[in-house]
C-alpha positions as CSV (number, residue, x, y, z in Angstrom):
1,X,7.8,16.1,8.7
2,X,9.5,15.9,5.2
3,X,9.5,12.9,3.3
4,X,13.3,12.8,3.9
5,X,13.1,12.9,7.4
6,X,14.3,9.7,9.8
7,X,12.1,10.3,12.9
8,X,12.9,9.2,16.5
9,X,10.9,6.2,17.4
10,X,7.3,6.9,18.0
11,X,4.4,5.4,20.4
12,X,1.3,4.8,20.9
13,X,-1.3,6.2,23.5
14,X,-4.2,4.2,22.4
15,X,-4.0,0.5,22.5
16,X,-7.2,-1.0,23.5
17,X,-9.4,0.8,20.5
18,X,-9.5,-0.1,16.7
19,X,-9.9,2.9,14.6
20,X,-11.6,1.9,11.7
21,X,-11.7,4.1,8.2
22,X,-14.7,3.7,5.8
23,X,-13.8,4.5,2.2
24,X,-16.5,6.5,-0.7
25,X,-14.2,8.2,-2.7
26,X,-14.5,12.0,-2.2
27,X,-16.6,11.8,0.5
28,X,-13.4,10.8,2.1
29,X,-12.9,15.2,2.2
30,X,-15.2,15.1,4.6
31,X,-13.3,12.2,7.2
32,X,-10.0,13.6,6.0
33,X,-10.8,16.4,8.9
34,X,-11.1,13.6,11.2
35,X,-7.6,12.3,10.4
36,X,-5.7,15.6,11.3
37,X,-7.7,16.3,13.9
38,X,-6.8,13.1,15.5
39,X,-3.2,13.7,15.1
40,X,-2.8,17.4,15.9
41,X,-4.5,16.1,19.2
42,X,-1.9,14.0,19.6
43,X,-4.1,10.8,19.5
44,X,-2.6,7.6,18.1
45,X,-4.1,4.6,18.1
46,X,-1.8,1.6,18.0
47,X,-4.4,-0.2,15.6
48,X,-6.1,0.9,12.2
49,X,-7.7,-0.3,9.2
50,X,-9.0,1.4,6.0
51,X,-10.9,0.6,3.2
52,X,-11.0,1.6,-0.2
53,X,-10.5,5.8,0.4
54,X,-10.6,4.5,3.7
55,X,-6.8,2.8,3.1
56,X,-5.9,6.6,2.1
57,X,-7.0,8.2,5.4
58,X,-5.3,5.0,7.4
59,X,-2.0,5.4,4.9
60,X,-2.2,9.3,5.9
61,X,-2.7,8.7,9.5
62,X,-0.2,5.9,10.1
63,X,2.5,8.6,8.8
64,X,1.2,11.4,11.1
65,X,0.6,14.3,8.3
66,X,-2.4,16.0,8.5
67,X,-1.7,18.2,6.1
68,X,-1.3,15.5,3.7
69,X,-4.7,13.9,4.4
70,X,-6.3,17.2,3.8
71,X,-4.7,17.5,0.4
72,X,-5.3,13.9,-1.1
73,X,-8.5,15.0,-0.8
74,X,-9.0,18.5,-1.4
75,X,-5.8,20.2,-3.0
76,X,-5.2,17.4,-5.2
77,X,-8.2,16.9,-7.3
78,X,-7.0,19.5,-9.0
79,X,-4.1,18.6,-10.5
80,X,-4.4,17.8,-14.2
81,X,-3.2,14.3,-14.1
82,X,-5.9,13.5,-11.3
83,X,-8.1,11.4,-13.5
84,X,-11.4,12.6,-15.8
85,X,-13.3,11.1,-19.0
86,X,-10.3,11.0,-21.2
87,X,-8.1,9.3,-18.6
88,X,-11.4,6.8,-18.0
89,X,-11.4,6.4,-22.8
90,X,-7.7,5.4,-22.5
91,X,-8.3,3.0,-20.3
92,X,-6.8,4.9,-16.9
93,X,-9.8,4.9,-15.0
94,X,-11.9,7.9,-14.0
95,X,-9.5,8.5,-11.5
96,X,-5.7,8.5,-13.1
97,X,-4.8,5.6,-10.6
98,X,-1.6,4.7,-11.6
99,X,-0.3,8.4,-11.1
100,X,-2.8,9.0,-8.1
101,X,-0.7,6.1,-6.0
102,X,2.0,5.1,-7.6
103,X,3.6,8.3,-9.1
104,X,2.7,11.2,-6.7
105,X,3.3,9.6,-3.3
106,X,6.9,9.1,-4.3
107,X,10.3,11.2,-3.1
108,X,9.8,14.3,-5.7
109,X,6.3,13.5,-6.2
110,X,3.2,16.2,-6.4
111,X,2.0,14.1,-3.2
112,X,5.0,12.8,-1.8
113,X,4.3,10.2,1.2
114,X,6.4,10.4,4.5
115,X,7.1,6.5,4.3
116,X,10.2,6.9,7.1
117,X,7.3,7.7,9.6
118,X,4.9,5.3,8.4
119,X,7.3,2.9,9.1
120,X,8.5,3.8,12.6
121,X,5.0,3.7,13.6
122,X,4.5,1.2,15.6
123,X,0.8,0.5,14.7
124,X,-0.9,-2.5,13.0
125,X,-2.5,-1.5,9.9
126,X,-5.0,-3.3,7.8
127,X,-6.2,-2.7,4.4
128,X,-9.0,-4.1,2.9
129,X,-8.8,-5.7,-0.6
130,X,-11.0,-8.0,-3.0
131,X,-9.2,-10.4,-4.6
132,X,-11.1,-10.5,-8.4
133,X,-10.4,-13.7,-9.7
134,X,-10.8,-15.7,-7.1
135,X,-13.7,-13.9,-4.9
136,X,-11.4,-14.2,-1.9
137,X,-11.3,-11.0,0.9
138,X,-8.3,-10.3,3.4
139,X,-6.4,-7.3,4.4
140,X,-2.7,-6.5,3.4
141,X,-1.0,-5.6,6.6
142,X,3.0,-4.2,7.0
143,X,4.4,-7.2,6.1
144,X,3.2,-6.9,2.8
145,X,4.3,-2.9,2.5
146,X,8.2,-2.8,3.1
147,X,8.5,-0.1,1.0
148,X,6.7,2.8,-0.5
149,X,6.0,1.3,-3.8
150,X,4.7,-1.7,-1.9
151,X,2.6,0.5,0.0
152,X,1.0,2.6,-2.7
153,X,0.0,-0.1,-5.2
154,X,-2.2,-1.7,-2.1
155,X,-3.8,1.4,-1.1
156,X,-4.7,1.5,-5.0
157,X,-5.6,-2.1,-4.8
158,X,-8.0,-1.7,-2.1
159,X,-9.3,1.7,-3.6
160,X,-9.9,0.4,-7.1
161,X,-13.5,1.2,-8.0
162,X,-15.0,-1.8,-10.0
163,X,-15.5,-0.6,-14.0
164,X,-14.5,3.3,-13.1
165,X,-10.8,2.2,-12.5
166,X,-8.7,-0.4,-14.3
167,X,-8.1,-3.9,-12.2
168,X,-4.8,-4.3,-10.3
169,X,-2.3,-6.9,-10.5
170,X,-0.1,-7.9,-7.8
171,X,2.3,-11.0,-8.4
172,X,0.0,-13.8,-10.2
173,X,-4.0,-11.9,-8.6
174,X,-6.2,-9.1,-9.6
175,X,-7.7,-6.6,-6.8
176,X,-10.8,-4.6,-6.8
177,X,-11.6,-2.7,-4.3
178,X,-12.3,-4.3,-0.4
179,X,-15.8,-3.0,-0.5
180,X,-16.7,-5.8,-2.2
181,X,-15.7,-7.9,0.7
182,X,-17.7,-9.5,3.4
183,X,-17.7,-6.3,5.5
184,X,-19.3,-4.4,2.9
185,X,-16.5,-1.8,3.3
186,X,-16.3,-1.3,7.1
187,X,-13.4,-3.4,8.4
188,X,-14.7,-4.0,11.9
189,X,-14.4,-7.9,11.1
190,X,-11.1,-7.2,10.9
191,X,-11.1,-5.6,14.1
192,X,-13.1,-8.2,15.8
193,X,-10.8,-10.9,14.3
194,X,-7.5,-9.2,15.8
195,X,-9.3,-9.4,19.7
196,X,-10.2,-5.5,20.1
197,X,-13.9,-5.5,21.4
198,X,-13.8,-1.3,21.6
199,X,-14.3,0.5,18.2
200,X,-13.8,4.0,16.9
201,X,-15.5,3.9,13.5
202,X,-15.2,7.3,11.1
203,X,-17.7,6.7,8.3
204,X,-19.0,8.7,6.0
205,X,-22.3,8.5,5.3
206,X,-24.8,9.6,7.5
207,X,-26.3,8.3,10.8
208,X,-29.6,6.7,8.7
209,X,-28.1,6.0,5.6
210,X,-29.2,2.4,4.1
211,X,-27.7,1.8,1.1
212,X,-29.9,0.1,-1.4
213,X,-29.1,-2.8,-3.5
214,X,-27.2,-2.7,-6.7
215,X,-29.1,-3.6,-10.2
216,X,-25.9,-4.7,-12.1
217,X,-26.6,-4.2,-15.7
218,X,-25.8,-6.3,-18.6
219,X,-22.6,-4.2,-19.5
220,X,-21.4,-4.5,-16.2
221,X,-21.7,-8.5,-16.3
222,X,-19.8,-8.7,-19.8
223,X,-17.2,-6.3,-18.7
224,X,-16.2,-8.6,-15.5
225,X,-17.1,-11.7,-17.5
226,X,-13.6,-13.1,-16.3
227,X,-14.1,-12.6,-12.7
228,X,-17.7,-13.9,-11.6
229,X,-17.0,-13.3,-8.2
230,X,-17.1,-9.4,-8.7
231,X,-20.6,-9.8,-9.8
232,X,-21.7,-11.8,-6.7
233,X,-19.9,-9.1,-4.8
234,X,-21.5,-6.2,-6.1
235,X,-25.2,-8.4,-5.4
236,X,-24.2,-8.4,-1.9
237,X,-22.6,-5.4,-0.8
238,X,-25.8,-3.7,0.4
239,X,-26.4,-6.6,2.6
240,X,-23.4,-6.4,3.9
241,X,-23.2,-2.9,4.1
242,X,-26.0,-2.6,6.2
243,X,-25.5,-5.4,8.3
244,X,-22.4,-4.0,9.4
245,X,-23.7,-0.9,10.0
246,X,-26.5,-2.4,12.2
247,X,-23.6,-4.0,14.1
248,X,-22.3,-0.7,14.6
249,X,-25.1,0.8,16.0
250,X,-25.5,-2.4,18.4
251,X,-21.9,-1.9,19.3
252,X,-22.7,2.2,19.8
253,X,-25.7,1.3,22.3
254,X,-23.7,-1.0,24.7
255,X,-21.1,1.7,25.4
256,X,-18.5,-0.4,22.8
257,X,-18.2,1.8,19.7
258,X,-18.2,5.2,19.4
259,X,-19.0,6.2,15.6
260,X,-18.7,9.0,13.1
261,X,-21.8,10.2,11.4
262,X,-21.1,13.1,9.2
263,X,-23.9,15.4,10.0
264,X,-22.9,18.4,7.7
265,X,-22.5,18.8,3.7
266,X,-21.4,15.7,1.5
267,X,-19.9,15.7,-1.8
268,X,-20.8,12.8,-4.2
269,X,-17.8,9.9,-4.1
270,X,-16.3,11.6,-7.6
271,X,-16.4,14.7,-6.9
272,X,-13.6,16.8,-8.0
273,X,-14.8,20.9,-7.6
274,X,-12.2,22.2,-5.5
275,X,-14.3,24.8,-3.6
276,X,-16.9,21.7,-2.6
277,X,-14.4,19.6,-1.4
278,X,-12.7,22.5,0.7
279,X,-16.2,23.1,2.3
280,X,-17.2,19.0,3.0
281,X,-13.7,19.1,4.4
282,X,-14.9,22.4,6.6
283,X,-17.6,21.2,8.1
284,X,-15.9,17.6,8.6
285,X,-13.5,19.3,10.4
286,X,-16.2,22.1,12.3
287,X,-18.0,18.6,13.9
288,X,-14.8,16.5,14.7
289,X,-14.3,19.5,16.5
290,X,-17.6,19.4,18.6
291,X,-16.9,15.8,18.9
292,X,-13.3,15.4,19.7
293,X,-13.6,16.5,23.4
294,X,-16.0,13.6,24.2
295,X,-14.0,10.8,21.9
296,X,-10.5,11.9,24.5
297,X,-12.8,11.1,27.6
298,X,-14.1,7.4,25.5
299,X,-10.6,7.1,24.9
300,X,-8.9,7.6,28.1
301,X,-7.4,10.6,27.0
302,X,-8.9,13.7,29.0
């Protein structure tokens, strides 16, 4: 569906399930698959949160284009304006952010964003954000995205890698990405705190990842010497990283979750090789499709 397009009103098919997006950057290739699979099956789930590259995949699925989910992260690494060293010396970030969401999503854009469908979706959404100066975590929701513009600089709000990519500013608050948050990236809190007791959770790391904690050096300490709480964050993600993901698996064994492991070939979270993106995206998209028969049956679907 074109950007352009004013679709019919839409429904959902799912309602008693949260579908939850984890973020990691470029790893989010490999997920991506996930999102078009989901909708080319005609599965839509009348709840979903994302975090960090997690917001992109929810963004992408809210407004039903697979093919867009595939190129945010495959096709459109390469573009020149993406984001590398010389963005990250003039003070852009690694990734070009400001172009990345604000600029290409738009009507005319090199990634434009079908916000008419997004908004006649009648799903909740919830994006995961960290608000820097403050050291408070929440989720923007659609009553803070009433238009595209709105929309794009929250994705990038919740997406904003600490150090890599330049702090947001939205009304009188700085954002960093809602990693940093409580969840430690995984909004099933969210989930839990909006009465859903059934999960589907698409991460993207695999089944007996732990992610170790962070040493945060000297440099990074001066550089966020105006926001304390960042620091604190980044202490505690792996905690609450893993302790989330140990909720999951709790969840998984009682029949309440069912959970996304990527089994096949990972890129690293910056990666921007077109041909290894194209392949994580391959096999994400070779083992949603073992998978997906078994997820309609969970969901009520088959």
């Amino acid at each position: 569906m074109s950007a352009s397009t004013t679709p019919t009103a839409l429904t959902s098919n799912v309602t008693d399930t949260a579908l939850i997006f984890e973020g990691g950057g470029m790893r989010a290739s490999y997920s991506a698959a996930v999102v078009a699979a989901l909708l080319r099956a005609g599965i839509h789930i009348d709840w979903v949160a994302g975090i960090s590259a997690g917001s992109s995949n929810t963004a992408n699925y809210l407004a039903r284009d697979p093919e867009r989910a595939r190129q945010s992260f495959v096709d459109f690494a390469a573009d020149p304006q993406f984001g590398d060293l010389r963005t990250f010396v003039r003070g852009k970030g690694m990734f070009n952010a400001d172009y990345i969401y604000r600029e290409s999503g738009l009507p005319g854009g090199s990634l434009p964003f079908d916000f008419a469908t997004f908004h006649a979706n009648p799903a909740a959404m919830s994006l995961g954000v960290f608000e820097a100066d403050t050291g408070r975590a929440f989720y923007w929701t659609r009553e803070d995205t009433p238009t595209t513009q709105d929309l794009m600089i929250r994705v990038q709000s919740s997406s904003t890698l600490p150090f890599f990519m330049p702090t947001v500013h939205i009304g009188e608050h700085s954002y960093l990405d809602g990693a940093l948050g409580p969840s430690g990236g995984i909004a099933l809190d969210a989930a839990r705190a909006a009465g859903y007791q059934k999960f589907l959770v698409v991460l993207t790391r695999p089944r007996r990842y732990v992610k170790e904690p962070m040493r945060v050096s000297r440099i990074m300490r001066q550089y966020f010497r105006r926001y304390p709480a960042v620091v604190d964050a980044l202490e505690a993600r792996a905690d609450n990283y893993n302790r989330t993901r140990e909720e999951l698996l709790e969840l998984e064994s009682e029949g309440k979750a069912t959970v996304f492991f990527p089994d096949g070939r990972l890129v690293d979270s910056s990666e921007k090789n077109i041909v290894k993106l194209a392949r994580s995206y391959a096999d994400g998209r070779a083992q949603i499709t073992r998978e997906l028969p078994a997820w309609k049956e969970w969901l009520g679907l088959a």
